[in-house]
Backbone as JSON Lines, residues from 0, in Angstrom:
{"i":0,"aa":"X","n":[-19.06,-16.19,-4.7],"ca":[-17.73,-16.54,-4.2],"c":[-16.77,-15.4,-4.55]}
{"i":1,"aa":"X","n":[-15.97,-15.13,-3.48],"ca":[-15.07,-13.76,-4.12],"c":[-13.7,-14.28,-4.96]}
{"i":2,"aa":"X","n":[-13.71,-13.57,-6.02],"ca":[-13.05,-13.36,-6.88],"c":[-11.62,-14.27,-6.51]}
{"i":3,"aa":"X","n":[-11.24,-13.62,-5.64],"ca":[-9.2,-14.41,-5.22],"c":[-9.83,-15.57,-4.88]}
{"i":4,"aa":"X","n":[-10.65,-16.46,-4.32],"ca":[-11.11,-17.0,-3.49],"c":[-11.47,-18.77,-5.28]}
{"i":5,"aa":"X","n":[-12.02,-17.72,-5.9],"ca":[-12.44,-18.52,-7.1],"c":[-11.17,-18.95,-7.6]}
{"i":6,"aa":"X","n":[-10.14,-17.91,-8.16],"ca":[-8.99,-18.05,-8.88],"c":[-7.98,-19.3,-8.05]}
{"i":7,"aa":"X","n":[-7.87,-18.69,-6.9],"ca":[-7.5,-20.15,-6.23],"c":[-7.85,-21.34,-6.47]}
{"i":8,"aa":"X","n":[-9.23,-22.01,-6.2],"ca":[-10.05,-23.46,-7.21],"c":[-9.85,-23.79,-8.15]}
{"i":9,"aa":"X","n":[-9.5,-22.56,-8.81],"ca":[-9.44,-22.42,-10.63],"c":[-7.92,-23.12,-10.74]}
{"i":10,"aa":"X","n":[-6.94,-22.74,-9.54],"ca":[-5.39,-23.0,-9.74],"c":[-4.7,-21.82,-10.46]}
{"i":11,"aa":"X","n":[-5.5,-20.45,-10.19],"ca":[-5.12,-19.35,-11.07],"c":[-4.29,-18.21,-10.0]}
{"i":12,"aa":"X","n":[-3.57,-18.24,-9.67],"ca":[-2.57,-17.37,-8.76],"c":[-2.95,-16.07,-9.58]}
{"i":13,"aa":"X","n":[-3.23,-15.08,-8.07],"ca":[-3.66,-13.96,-8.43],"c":[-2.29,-13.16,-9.09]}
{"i":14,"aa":"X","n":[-2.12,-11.79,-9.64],"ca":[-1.28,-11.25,-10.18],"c":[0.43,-11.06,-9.08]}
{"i":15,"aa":"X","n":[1.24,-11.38,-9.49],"ca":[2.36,-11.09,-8.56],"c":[2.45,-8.88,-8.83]}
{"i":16,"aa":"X","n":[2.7,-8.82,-7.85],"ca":[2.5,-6.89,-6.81],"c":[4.56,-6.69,-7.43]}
{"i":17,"aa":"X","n":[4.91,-5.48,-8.22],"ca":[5.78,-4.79,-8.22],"c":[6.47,-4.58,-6.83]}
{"i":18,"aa":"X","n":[7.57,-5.01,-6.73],"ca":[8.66,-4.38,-5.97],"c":[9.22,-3.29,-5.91]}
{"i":19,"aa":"X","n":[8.77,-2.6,-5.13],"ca":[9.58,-0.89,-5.03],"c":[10.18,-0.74,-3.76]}
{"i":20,"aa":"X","n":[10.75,0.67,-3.89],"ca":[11.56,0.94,-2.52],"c":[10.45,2.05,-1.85]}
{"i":21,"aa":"X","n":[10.7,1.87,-0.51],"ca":[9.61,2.55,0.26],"c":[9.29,3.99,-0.31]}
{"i":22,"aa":"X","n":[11.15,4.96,-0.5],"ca":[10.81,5.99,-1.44],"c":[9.68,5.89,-2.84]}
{"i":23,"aa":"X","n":[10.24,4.83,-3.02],"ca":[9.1,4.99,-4.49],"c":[7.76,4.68,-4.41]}
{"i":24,"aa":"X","n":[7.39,4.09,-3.21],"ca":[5.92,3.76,-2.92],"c":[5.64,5.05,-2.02]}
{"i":25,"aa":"X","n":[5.72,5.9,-2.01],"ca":[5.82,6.71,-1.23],"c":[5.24,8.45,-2.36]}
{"i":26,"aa":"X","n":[6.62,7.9,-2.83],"ca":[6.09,9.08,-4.15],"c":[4.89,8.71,-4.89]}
{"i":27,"aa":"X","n":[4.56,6.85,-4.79],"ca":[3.35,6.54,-5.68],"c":[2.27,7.18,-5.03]}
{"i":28,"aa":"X","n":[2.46,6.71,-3.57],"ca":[0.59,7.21,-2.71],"c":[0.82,8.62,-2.9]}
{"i":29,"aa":"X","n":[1.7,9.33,-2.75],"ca":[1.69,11.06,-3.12],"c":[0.8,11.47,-3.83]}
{"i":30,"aa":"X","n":[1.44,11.03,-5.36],"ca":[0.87,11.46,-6.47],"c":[-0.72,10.74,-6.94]}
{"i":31,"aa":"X","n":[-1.04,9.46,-6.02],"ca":[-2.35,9.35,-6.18],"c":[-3.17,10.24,-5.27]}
{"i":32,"aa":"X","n":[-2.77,10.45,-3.87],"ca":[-3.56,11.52,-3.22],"c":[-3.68,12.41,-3.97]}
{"i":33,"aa":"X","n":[-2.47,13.05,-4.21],"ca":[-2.56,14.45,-5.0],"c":[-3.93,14.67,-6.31]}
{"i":34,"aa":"X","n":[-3.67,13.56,-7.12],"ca":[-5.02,13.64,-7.82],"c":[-6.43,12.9,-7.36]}
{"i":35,"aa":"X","n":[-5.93,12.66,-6.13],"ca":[-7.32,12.29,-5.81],"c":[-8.24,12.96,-5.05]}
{"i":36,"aa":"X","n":[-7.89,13.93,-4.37],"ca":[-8.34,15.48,-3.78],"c":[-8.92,15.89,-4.09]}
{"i":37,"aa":"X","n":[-9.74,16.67,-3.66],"ca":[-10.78,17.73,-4.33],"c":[-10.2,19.23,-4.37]}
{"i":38,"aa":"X","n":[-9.61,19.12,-3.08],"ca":[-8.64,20.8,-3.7],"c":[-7.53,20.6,-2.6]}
{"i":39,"aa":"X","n":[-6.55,21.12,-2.76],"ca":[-5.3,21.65,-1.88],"c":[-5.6,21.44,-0.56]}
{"i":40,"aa":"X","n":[-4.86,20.92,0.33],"ca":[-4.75,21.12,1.89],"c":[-3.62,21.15,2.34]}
{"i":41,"aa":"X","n":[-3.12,22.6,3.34],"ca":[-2.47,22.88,3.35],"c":[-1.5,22.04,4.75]}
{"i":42,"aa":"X","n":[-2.17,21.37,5.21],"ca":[-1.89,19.91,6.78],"c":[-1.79,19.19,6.36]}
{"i":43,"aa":"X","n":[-2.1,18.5,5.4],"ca":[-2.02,16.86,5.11],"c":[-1.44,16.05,4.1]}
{"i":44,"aa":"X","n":[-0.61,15.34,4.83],"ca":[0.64,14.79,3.92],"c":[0.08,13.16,3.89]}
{"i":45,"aa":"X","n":[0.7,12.01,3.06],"ca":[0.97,10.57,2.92],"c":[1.7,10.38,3.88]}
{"i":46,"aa":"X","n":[1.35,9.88,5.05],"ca":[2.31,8.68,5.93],"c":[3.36,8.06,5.56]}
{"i":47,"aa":"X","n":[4.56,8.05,5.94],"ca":[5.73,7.53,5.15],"c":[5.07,5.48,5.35]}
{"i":48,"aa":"X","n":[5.48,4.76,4.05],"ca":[5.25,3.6,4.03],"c":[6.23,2.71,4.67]}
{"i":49,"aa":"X","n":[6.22,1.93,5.93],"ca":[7.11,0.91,6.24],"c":[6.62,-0.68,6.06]}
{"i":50,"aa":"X","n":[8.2,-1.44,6.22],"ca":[8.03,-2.49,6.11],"c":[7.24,-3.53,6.94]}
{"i":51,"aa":"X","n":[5.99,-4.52,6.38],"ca":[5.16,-4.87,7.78],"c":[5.32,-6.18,6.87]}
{"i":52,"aa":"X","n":[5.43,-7.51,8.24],"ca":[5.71,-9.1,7.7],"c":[4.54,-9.66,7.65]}
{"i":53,"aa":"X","n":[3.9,-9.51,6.51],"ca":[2.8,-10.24,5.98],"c":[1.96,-11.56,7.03]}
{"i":54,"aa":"X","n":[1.18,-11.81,6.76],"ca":[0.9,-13.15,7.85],"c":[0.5,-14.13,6.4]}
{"i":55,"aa":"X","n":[0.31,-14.05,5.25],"ca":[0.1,-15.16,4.25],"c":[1.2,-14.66,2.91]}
{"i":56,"aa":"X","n":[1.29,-15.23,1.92],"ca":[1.93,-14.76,0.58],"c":[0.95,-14.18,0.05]}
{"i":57,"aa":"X","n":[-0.49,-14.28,0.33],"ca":[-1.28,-12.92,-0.4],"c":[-1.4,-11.58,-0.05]}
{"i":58,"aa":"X","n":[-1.03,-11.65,1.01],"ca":[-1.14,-9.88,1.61],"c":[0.13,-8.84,1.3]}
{"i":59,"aa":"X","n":[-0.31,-8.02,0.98],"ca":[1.15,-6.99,1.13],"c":[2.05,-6.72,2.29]}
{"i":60,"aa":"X","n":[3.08,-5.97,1.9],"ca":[4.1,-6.39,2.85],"c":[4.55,-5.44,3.33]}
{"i":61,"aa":"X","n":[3.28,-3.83,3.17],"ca":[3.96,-2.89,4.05],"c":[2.6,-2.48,4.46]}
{"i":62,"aa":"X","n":[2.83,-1.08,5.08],"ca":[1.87,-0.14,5.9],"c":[1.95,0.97,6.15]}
{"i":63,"aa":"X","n":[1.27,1.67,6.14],"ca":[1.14,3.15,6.61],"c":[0.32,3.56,7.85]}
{"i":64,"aa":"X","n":[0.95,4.7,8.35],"ca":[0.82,5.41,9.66],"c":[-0.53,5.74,9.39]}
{"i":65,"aa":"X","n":[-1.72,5.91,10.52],"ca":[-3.23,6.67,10.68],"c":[-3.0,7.66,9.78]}
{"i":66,"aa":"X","n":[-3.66,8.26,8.66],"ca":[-3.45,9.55,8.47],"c":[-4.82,10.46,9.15]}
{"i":67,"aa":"X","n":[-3.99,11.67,9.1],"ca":[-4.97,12.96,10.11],"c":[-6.15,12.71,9.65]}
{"i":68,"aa":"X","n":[-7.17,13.04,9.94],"ca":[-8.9,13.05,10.58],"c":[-8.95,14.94,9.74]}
{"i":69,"aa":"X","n":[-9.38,14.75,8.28],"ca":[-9.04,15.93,7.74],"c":[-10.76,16.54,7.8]}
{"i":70,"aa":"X","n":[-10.91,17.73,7.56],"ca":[-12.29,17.93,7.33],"c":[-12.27,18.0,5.49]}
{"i":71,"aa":"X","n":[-11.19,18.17,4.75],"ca":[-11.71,18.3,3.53],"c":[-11.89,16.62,2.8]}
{"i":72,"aa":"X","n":[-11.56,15.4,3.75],"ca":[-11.72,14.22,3.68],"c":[-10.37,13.5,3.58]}
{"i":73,"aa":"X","n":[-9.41,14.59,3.16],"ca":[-8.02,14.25,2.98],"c":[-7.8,12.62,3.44]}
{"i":74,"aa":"X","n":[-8.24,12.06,4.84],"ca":[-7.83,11.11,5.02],"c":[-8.36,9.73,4.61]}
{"i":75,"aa":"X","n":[-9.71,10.03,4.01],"ca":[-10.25,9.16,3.04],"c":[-9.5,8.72,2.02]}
{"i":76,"aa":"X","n":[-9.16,9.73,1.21],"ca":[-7.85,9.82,-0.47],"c":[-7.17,8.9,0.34]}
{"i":77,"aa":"X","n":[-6.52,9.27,1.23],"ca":[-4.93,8.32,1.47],"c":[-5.11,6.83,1.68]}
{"i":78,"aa":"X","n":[-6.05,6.84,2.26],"ca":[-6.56,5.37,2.63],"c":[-7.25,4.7,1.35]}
{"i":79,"aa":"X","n":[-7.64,5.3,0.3],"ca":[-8.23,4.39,-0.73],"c":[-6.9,4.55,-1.89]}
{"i":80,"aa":"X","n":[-6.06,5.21,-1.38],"ca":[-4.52,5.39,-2.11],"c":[-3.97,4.0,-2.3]}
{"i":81,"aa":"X","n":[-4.08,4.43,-0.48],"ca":[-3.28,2.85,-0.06],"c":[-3.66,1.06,-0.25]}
{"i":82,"aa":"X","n":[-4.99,1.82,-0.15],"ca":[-6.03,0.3,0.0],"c":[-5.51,-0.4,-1.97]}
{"i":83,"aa":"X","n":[-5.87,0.82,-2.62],"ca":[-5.35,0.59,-4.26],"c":[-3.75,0.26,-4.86]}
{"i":84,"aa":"X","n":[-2.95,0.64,-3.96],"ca":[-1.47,0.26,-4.64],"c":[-1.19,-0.59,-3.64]}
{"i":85,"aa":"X","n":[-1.73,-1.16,-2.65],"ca":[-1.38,-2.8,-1.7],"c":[-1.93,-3.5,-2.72]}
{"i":86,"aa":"X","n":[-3.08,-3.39,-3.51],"ca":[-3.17,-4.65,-4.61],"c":[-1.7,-4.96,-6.24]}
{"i":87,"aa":"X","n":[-1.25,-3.48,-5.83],"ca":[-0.37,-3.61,-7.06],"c":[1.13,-3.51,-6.46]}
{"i":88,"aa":"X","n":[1.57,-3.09,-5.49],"ca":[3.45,-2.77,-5.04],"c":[3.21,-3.74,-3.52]}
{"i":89,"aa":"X","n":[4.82,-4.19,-3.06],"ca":[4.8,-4.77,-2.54],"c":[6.42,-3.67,-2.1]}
{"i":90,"aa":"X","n":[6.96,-3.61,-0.66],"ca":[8.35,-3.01,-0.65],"c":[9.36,-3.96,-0.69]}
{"i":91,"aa":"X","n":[10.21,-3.68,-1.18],"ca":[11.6,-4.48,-0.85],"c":[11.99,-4.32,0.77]}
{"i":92,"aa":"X","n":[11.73,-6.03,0.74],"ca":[12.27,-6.5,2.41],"c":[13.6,-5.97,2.44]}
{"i":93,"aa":"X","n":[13.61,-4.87,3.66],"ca":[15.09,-4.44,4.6],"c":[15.81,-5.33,4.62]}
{"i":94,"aa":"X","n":[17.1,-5.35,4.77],"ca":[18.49,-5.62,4.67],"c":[18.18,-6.47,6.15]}
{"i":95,"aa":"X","n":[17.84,-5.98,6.98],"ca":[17.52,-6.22,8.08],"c":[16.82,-7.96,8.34]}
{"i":96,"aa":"X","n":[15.41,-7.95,7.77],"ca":[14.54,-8.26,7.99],"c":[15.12,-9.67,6.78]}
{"i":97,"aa":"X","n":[15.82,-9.18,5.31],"ca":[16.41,-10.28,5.01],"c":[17.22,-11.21,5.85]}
{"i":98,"aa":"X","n":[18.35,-10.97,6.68],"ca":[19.27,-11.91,6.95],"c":[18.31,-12.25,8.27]}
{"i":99,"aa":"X","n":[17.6,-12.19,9.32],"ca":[16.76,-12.66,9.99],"c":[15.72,-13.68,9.35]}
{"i":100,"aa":"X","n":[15.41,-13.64,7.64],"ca":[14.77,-14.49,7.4],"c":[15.22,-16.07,6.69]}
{"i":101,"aa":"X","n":[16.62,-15.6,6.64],"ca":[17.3,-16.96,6.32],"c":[17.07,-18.21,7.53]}
């Protein structure tokens, strides 16, 4: 049985995800690409992170753009960046997207 799946039965709510601002989730996937590389590439950046409306209270609440199709794998890093800090940050809902949700 998977893990979230158990904790639920159990009545054990998985960990509540840090609130940041897109800047700061942004600088987070950076600096995990950055050490997650095997060497320098001089094309390939982190997708800026936007705000995306969850479909349950377990999923995260943003997303990132395709990143480039790198040959040094670059776009692997970003995606297991991302796949790793959606279990831990969540963005602060837009100004926007607040007063629409009242």
């Amino acid at each position: 049985m998977p893990h979230q799946l158990q904790e639920q039965r159990e009545g054990h709510a998985p960990p509540a995800r840090v609130v940041v601002t897109t800047a700061e989730l942004r600088n987070l996937l950076d600096e995990a690409f950055r050490q997650g590389r095997s060497r320098p590439c001089p094309f390939c950046h982190v997708p800026l992170p936007y705000y995306w409306e969850p479909g349950d209270n377990q999923s995260e609440n943003w997303r990132i753009g395709a990143p480039w199709k790198c040959s040094h794998g670059c776009h692997l890093v970003i995606t297991e960046a991302a796949l790793q800090l959606a279990k831990l940050y969540d963005v602060k809902v837009p100004r926007a997207e607040r007063v629409a949700l009242r």
